[in-house]
N, C-alpha and C positions, 0 to 999 in steps of 0.2 A: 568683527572677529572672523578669523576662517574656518570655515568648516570640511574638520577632519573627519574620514571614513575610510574605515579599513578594507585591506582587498576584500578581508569575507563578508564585512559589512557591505558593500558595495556589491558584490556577487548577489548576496541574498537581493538586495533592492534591482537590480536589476532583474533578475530572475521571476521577480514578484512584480514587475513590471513600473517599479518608482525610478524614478530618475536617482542621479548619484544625488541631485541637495536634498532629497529627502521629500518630492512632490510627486503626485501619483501620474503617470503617463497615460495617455488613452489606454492603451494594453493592458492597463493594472485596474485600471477600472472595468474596463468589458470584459470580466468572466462574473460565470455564473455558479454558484457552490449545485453539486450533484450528488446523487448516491447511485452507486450502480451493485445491485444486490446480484449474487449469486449462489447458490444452494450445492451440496457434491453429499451423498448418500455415503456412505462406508461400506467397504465389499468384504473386509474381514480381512483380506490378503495383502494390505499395506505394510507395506516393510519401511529399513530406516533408511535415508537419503529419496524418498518415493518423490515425486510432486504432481501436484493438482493446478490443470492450468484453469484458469478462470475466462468464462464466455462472457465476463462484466465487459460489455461495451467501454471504450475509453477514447473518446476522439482525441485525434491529435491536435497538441497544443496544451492539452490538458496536463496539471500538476496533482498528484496523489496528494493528498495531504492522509499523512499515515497514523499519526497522532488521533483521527475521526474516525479510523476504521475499527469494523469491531466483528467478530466473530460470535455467532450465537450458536449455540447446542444444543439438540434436540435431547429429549427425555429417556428414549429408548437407545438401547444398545453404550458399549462404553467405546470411547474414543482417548486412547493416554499416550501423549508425546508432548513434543515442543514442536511450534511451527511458525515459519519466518516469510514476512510477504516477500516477495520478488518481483523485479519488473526484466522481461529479459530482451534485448536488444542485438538484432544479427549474433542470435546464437549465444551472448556473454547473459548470465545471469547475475544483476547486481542486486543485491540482500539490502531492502529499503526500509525492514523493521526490525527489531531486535527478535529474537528466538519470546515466544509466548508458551508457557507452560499450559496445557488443557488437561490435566488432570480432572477437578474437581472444578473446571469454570462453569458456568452457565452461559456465562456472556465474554467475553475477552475484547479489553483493547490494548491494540496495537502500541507499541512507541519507538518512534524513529531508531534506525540504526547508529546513526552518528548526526552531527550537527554541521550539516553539510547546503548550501543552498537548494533548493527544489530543480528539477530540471524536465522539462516538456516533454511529454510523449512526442515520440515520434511513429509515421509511419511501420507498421511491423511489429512494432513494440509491442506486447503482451505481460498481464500480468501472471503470478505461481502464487501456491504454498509450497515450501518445501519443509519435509515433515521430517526432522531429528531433533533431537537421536527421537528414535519411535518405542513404542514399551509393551503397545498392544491395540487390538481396535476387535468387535464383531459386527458384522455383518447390522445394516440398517440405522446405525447413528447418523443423522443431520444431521448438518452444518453448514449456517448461513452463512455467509459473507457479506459485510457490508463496505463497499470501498469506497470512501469519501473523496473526492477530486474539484480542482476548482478548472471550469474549463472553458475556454475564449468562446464570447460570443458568434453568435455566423451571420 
């Protein structure tokens, strides 16, 4: 019997580094799952549309897996908005999680924007938060960043 695969099916597998029958290619098999943590204090003066870029290390090649990231919030000071990872690329910001409400989290995970194949960092590339709509923040709230990624071995 032949074996059908959809273009999106196909995207994702290829993306993920299987071949189209559905067998894992060297590339899919050599990465290695990471976390790349990063911390951003709160100054008080956060407005709505603000963003935070993130010094998480991300070699290229590497796929965010968005669905494992997760945001943690410190004890002290309040932090209340919605906030959406970004990966921003020669200058275009594309929105890779759904808007996360931080009212009343402690911990927050992420979940994908849309159901879209994964796609490789590149050179330049850089991860954001971008913070809306925003509602209020004081001065001294942590928050962690945990950005999960899977990423070619070297």
């Amino acid at each position: 019997m032949a074996e059908f695969l959809s273009a999106f099916a196909r995207a994702v597998f290829n993306a993920k580094g299987a071949s189209t029958t559905g067998y894992p290619t060297a590339s899919g098999v050599q990465r290695d799952r990471k976390i790349a943590r990063d911390t951003y204090t709160t100054l008080g003066t956060e407005v709505n549309n603000d963003t935070i870029k993130l010094d998480a290390f991300l070699p290229v090649g590497s796929i965010v897996d968005v669905e494992n990231c997760k945001l943690r919030f410190g004890s002290a000071g309040t932090f209340s908005a919605s906030v959406t990872l970004q990966r921003v690329r020669a200058g275009t910001a594309t929105s890779l999680s759904g808007a996360l409400a931080t009212t009343s989290a402690a911990v927050g995970v992420l979940v994908a924007a849309a159901i879209t194949p994964p796609t490789a960092s590149q050179a330049g590339d850089f991860l954001q938060i971008l913070i809306t709509p925003f509602t209020s923040a004081t001065a001294g709230k942590v928050i962690a960043f945990e950005i999960a990624f899977d990423a070619p071995l070297i």
